[in-house]
N, C-alpha and C positions, 0 to 999 in steps of 0.2 A: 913090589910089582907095580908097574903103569898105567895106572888107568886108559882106558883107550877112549876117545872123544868121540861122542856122538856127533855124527855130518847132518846137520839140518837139509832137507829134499825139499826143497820146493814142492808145495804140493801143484798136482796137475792143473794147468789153466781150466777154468770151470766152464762147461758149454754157454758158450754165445756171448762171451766178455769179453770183449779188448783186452789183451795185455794190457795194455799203457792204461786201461783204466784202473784196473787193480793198482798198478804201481804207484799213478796219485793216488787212490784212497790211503794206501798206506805211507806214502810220502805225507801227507796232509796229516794221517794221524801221530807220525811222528815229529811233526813242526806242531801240532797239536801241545803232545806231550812235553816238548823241551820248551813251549810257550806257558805251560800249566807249573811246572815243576821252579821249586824253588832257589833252586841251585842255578848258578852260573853255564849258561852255553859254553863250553870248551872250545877255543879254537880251533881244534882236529873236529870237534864234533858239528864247529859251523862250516868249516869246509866242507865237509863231508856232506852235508847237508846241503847247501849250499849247490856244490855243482852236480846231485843228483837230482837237486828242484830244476835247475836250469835244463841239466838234459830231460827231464821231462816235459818242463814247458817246451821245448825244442820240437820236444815228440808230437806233443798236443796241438803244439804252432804246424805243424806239417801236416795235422789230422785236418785242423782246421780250414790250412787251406785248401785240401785237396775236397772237405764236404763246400766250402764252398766255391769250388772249379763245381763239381757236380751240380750245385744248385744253379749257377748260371746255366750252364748247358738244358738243367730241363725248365729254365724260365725262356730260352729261349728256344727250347721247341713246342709248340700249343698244342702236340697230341700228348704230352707228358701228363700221366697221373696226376691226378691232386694227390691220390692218397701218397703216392711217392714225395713228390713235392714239399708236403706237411713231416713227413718223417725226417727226411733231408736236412728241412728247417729245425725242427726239435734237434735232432742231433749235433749239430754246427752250433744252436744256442746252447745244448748242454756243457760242449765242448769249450766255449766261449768263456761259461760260467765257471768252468773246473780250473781253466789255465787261468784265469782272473783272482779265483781262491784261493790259487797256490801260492800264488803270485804276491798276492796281498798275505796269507800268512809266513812266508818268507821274510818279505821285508819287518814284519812285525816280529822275528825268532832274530833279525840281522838289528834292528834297532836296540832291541834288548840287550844284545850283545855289545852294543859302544858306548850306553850306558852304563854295562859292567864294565869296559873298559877304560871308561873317564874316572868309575869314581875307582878302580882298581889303581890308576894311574896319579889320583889327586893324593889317597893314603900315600903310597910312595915316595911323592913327592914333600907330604908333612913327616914322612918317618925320615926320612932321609934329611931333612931342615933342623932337623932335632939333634 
């Protein structure tokens, strides 16, 4: 008999979170983990990786700039809230900081990876001389 495969559901987006924010924390936790773990990043596992960071960043670059089209618009109207103002700003830095983390762990999950591929590439090269 077949076992029949559980379908993982997304659970429901949680009130008052961005998609694209959950999706970095969880992008980030996972360039987290294949940065912690001792094993070699997989190829398929750095593509993969790879161009779901980048479409994030994409996401987060497009967040970006649309809070900051918003923050010019209410620096240049002078009946615009502070409180708004200030929030605007918090958000656009937070934004700022998320896609910079990604960004930066990224490259640090990709670096790791051509250093497994140099010295993957140097044995090689001495079995093969052998």
């Amino acid at each position: 008999m077949r076992r029949r495969r559980r379908i993982a559901h997304p659970e429901a987006p949680r009130e008052g979170v961005e998609p694209w924010l959950e999706l970095d924390a969880v992008l980030k936790e996972r360039l987290r983990v294949a940065l912690a773990s001792r094993r070699p990043v997989t190829e398929t596992e750095l593509r993969k990786l790879t161009e779901e960071t980048h479409a994030c960043a994409l996401i987060l670059g497009a967040e970006l700039e649309r809070g900051e089209a918003r923050l010019a618009q209410l620096d240049a109207d002078p009946a615009s809230p502070l409180v708004e103002v200030g929030a605007t700003f918090r958000a656009v830095s937070a934004l700022r900081r998320d896609r910079d983390d990604l960004l930066s762990l990224l490259g640090s999950v990709e670096e790791r990876a051509r250093a497994a591929r140099a010295a993957w590439l140097t044995s090689s090269a001495r079995s093969a001389s052998r």
